[in-house]
Backbone as JSON Lines, residues from 0, in Angstrom:
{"i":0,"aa":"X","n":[101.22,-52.44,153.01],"ca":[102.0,-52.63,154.23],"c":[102.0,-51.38,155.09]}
{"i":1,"aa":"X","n":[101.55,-50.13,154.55],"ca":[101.71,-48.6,154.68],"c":[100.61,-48.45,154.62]}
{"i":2,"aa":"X","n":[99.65,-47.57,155.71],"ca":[98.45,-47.33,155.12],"c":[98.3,-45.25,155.48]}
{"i":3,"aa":"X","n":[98.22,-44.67,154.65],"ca":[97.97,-43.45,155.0],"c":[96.9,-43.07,154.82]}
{"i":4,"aa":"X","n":[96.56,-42.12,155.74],"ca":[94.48,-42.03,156.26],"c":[94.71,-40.16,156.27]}
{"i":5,"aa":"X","n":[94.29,-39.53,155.38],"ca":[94.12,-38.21,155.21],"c":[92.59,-37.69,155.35]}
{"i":6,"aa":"X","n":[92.5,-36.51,156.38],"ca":[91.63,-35.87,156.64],"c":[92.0,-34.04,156.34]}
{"i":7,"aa":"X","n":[90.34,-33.87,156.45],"ca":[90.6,-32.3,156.54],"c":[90.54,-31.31,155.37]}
{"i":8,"aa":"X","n":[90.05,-31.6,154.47],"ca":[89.94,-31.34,153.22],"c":[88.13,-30.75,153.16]}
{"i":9,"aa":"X","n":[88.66,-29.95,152.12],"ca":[86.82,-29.04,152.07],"c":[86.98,-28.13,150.91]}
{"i":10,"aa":"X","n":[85.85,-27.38,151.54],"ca":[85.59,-25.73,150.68],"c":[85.64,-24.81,151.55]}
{"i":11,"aa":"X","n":[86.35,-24.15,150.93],"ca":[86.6,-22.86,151.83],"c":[86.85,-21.86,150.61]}
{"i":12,"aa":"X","n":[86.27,-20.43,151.54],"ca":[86.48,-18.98,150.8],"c":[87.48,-18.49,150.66]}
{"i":13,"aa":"X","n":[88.03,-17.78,149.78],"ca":[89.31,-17.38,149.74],"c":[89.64,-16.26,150.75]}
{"i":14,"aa":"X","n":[90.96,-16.74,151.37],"ca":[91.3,-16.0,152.48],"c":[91.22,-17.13,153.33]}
{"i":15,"aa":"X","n":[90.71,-17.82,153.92],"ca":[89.8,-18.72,154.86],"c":[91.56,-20.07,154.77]}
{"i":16,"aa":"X","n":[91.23,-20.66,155.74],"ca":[92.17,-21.59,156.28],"c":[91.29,-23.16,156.54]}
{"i":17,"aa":"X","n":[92.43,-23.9,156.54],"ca":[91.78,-25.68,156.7],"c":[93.35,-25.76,156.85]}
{"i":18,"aa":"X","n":[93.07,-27.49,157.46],"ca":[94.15,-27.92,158.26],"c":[93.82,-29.31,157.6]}
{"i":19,"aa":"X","n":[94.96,-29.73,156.87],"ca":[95.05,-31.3,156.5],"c":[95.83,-32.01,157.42]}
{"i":20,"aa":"X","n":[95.7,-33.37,157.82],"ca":[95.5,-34.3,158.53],"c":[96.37,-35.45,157.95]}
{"i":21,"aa":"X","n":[97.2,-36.15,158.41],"ca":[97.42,-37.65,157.85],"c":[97.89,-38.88,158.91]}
{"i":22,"aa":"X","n":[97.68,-39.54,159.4],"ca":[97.82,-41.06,159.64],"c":[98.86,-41.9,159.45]}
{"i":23,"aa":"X","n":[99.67,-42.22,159.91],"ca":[100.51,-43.83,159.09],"c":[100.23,-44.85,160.11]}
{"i":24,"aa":"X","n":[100.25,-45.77,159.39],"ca":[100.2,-47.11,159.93],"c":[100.31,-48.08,159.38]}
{"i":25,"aa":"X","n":[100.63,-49.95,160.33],"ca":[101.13,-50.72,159.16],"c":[102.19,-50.64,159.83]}
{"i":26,"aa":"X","n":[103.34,-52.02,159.1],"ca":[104.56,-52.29,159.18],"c":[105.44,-51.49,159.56]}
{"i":27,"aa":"X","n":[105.47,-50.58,160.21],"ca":[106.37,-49.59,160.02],"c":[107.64,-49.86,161.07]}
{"i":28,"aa":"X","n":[108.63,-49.5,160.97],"ca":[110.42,-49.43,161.41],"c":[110.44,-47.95,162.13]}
{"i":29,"aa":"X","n":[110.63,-47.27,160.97],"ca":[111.07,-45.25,161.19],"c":[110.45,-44.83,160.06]}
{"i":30,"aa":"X","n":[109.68,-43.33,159.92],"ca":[109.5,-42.8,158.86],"c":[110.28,-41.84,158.66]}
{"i":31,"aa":"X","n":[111.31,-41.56,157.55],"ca":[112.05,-40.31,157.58],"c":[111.33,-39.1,157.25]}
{"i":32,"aa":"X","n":[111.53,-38.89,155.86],"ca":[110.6,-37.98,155.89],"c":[109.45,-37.65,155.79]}
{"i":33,"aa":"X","n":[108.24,-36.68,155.49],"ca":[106.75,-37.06,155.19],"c":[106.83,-35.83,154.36]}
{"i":34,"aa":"X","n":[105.52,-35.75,153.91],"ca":[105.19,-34.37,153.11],"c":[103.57,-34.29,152.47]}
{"i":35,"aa":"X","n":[103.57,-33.41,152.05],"ca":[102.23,-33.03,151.42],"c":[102.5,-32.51,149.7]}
{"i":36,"aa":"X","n":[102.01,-33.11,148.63],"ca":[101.82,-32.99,147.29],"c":[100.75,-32.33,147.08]}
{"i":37,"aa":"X","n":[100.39,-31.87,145.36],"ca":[98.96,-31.52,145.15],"c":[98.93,-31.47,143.85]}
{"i":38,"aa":"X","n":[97.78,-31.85,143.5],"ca":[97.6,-32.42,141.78],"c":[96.05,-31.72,141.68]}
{"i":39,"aa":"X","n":[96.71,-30.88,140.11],"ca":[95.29,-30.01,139.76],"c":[95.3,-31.16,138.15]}
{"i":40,"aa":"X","n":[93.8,-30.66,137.83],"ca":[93.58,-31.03,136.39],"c":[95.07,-30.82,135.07]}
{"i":41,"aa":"X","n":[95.57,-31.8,134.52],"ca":[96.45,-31.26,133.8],"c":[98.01,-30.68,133.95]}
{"i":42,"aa":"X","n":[97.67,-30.84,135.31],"ca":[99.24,-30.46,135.82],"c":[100.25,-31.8,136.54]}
{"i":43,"aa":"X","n":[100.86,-31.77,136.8],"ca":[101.94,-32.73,137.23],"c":[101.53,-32.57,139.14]}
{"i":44,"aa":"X","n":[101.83,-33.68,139.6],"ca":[101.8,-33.52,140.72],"c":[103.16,-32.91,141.35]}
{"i":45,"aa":"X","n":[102.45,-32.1,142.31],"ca":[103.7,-30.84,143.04],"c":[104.07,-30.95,144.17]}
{"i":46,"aa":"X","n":[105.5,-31.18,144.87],"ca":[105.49,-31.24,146.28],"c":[104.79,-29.69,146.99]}
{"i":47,"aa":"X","n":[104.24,-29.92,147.86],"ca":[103.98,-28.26,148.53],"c":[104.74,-27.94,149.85]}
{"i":48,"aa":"X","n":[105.47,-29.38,150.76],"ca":[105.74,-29.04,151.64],"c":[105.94,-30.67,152.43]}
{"i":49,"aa":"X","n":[107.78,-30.66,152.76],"ca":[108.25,-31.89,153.33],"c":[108.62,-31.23,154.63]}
{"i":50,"aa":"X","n":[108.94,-32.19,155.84],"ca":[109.19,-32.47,156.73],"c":[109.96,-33.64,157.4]}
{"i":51,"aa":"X","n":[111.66,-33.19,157.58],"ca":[112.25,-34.46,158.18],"c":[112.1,-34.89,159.14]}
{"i":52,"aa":"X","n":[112.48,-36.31,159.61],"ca":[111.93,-36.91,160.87],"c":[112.6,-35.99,162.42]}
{"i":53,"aa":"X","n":[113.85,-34.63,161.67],"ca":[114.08,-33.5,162.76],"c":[113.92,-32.27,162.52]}
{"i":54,"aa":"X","n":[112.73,-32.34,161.92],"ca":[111.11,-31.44,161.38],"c":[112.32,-29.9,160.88]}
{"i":55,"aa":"X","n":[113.28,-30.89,159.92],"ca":[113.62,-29.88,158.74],"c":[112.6,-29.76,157.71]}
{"i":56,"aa":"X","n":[112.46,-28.39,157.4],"ca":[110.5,-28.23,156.15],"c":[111.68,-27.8,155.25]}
{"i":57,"aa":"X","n":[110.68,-27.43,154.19],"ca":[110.64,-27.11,152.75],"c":[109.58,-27.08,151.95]}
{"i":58,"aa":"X","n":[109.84,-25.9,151.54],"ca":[108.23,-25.36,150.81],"c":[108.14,-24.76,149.64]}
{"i":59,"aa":"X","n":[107.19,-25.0,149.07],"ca":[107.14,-24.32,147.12],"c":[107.28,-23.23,147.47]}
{"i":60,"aa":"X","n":[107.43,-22.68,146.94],"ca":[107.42,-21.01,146.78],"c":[105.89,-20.52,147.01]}
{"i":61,"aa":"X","n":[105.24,-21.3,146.11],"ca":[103.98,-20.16,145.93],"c":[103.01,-20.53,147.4]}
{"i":62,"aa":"X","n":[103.66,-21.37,148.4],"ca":[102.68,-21.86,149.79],"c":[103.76,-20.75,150.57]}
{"i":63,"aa":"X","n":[104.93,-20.78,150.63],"ca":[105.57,-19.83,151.78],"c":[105.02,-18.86,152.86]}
{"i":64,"aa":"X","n":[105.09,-19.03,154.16],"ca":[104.79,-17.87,154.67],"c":[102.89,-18.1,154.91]}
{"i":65,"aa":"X","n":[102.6,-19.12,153.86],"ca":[100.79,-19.6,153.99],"c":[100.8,-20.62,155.06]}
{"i":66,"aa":"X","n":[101.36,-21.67,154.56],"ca":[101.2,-22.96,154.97],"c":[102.54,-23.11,155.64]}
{"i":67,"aa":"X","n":[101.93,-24.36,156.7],"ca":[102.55,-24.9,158.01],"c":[102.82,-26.35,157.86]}
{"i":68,"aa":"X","n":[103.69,-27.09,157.76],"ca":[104.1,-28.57,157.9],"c":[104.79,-28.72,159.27]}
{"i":69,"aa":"X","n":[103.41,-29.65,160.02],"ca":[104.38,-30.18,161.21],"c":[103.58,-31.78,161.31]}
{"i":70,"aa":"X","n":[104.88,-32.82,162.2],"ca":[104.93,-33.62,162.51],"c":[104.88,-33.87,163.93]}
{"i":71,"aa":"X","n":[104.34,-35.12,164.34],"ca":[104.55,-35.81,165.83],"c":[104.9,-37.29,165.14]}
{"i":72,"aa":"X","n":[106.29,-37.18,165.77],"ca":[106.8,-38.47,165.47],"c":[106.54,-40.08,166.52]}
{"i":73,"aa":"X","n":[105.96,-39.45,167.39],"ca":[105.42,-40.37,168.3],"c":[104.06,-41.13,167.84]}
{"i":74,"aa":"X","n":[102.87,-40.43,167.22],"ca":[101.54,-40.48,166.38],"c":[101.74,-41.16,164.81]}
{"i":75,"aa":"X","n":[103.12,-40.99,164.51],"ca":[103.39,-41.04,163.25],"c":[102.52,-39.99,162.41]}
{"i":76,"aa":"X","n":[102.08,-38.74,162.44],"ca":[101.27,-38.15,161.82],"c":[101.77,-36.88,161.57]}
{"i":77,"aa":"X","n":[101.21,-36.42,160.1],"ca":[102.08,-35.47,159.58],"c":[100.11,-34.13,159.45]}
{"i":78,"aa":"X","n":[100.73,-33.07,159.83],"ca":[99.67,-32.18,159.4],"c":[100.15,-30.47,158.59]}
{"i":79,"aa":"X","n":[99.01,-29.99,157.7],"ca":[99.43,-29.29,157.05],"c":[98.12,-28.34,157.41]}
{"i":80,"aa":"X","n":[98.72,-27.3,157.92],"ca":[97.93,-25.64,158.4],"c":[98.34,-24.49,157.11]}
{"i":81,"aa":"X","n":[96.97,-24.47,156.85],"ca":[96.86,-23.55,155.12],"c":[95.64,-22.65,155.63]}
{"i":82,"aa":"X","n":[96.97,-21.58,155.47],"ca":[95.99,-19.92,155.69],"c":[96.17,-19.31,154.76]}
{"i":83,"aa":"X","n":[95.21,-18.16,154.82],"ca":[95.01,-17.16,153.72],"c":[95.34,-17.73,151.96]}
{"i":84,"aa":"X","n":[94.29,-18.97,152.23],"ca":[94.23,-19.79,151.13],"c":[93.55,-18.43,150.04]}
{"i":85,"aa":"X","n":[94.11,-19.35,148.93],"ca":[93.78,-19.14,147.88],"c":[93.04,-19.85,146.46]}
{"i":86,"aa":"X","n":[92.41,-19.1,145.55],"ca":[91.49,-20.14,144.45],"c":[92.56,-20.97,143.67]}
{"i":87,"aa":"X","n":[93.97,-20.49,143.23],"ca":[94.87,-21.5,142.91],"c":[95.65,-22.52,143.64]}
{"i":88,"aa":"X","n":[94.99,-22.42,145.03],"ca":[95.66,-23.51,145.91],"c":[94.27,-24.61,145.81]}
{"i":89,"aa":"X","n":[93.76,-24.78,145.06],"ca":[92.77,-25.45,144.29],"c":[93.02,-26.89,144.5]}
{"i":90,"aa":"X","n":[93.01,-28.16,144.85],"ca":[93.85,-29.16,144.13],"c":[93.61,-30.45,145.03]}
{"i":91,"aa":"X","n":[93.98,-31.88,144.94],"ca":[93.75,-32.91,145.65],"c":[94.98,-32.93,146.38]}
{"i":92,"aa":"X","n":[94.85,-32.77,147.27],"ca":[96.52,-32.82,147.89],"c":[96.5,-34.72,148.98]}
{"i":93,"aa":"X","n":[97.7,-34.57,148.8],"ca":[98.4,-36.24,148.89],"c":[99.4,-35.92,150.06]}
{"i":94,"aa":"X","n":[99.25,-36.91,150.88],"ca":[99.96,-36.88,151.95],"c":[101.12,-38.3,151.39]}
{"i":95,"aa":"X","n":[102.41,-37.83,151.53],"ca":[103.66,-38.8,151.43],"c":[104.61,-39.41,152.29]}
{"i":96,"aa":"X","n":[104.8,-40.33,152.64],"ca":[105.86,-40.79,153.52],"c":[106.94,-41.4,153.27]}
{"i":97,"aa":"X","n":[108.45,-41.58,153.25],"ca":[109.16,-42.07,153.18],"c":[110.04,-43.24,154.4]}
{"i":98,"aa":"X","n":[109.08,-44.6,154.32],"ca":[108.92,-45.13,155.36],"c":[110.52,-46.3,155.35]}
{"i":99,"aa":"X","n":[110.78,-46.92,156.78],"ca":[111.38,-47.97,157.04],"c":[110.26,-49.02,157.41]}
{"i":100,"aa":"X","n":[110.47,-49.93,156.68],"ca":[109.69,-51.41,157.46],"c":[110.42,-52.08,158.14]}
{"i":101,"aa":"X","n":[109.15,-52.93,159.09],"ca":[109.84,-53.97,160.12],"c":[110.36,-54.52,159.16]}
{"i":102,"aa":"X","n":[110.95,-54.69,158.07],"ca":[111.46,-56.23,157.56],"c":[112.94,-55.1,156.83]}
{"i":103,"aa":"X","n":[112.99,-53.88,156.95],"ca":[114.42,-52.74,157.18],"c":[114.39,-52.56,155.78]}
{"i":104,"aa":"X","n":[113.57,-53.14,155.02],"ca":[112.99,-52.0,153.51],"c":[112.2,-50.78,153.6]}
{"i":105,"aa":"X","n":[113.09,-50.12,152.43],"ca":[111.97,-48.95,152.73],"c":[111.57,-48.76,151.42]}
{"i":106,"aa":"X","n":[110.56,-48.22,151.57],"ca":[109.18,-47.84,150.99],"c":[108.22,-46.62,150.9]}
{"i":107,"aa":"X","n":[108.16,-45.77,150.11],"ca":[107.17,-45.13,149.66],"c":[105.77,-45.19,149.85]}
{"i":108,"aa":"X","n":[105.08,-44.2,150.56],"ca":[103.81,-44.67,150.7],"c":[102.87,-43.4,150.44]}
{"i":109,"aa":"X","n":[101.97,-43.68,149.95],"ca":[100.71,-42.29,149.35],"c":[99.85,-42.59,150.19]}
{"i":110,"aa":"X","n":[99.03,-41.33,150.35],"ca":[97.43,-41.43,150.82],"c":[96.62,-41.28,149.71]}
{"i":111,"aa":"X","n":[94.98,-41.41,150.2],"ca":[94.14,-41.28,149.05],"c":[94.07,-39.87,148.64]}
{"i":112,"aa":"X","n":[94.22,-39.31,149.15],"ca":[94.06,-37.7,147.95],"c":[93.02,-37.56,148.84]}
{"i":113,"aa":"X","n":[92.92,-35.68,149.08],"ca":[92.03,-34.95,149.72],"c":[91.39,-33.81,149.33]}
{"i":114,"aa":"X","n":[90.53,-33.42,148.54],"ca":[90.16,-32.1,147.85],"c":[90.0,-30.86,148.81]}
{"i":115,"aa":"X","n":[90.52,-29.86,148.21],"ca":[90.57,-28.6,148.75],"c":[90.45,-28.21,147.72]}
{"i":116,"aa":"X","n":[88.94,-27.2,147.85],"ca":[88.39,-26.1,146.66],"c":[88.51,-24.67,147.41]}
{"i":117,"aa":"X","n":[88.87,-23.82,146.94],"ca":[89.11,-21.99,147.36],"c":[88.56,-21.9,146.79]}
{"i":118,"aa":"X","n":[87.39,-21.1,146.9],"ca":[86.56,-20.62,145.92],"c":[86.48,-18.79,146.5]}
């Protein structure tokens, strides 16, 4: 009913920057909040960085001060600006939404996962 479309994902050198990308679309009412996750081999998936629909953020610790979470709530689209990346910022990162539907359920919605390698 939710469809999230993530771009922007690569290889990059350490130090070096990329900008992830996401999409909503589909049924949608209001999205409250959105965010960006990231899942390495073996580890649990990690929030890295939310954004409320009055672009209150919140950020892991170990992205602070790196990475950027902003929204256009008009686009429905959430993007994530990652500088002075690093080889442990390694990981498939997942774009999240915490949506309202036309039918005034809400719903959870994932994207497909986007690889970012620091090498």
């Amino acid at each position: 009913q939710v469809q999230l479309v993530e771009s922007g994902g690569g290889l990059v050198q350490a130090g070096g920057s990329l900008r992830l990308s996401c999409a909503a679309s589909g049924n949608i009412f209001k999205i409250n909040s959105m965010g960006w996750y990231r899942r390495t081999p073996g580890k649990q998936r990690e929030l890295v960085a939310s954004i409320t629909k009055s672009n209150s953020t919140n950020y892991a610790d170990s992205v602070k001060g790196r990475f950027t979470i902003s929204r256009d709530n008009a686009k429905n689209t959430v993007s994530l600006q990652m500088n002075s990346l690093k080889p442990e910022d390694t990981a498939v990162y997942y774009c999240n939404a915490a949506v309202v539907l036309t039918t005034l359920h809400d719903s959870t919605a994932w994207g497909q996962g986007t690889q970012v390698t620091v090498v």
